[in-house]
N, C-alpha and C positions, 0 to 999 in steps of 0.2 A: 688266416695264418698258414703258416708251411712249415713245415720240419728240414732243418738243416742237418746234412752227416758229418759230424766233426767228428773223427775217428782222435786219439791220443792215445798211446802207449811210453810205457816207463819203464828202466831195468835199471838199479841202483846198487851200490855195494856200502858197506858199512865200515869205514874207515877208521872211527875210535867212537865211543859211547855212542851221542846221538846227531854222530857227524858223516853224511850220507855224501857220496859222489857218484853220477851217473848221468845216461841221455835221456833227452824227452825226444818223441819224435808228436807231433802237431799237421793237424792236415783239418782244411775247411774244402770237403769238395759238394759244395751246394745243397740245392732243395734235394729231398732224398726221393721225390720222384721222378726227376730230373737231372741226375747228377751232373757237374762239370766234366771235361774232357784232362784227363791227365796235366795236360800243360798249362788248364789254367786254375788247379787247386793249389792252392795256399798252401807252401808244407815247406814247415822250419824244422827243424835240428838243432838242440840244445846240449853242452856241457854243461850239467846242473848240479849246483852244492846246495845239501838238505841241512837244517840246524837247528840248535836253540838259542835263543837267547833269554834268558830267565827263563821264564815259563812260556816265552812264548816261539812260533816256531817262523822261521825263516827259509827261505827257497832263493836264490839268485842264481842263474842264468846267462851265459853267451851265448846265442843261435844263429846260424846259418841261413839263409832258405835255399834250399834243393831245385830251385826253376827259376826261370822268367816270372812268373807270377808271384813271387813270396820277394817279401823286403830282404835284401840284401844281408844285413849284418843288424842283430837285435839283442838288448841291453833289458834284461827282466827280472825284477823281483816279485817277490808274494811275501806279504806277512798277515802274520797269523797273531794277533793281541791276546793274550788269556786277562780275563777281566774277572 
């Protein structure tokens, strides 16, 4: 096996109760012994809305990607079930 460096940082503001708006930034730059070269790591840019819904929490996403190497235009959700 190998260890991959996916770096991710977050900076969010708090809009009303438990309603968050903010970016993600995402980067996949390879085996960490090895890394990739700038232009061909994976690195998107997100507009990201944090929430609840009943008890459970919600995350949706529009992202960019910053290079040649990252998808164009990216449509993300995350949910979170409380059971």
């Amino acid at each position: 096996r190998r260890l991959n460096f996916e770096p991710a940082i977050k900076a969010a503001y708090r809009v009303a109760g438990s309603n968050h708006v903010g970016i993600e930034l995402y980067e996949e730059a390879g085996p960490l012994q090895r890394m990739l070269p700038g232009s061909q790591r994976y690195r998107m840019l997100y507009f990201a809305w944090d929430g609840k819904v009943g008890n459970s929490d919600i995350n949706v996403g529009l992202g960019r990607g910053l290079n040649d190497a990252s998808d164009r235009l990216v449509f993300k959700t995350i949910l979170e079930f409380a059971f």
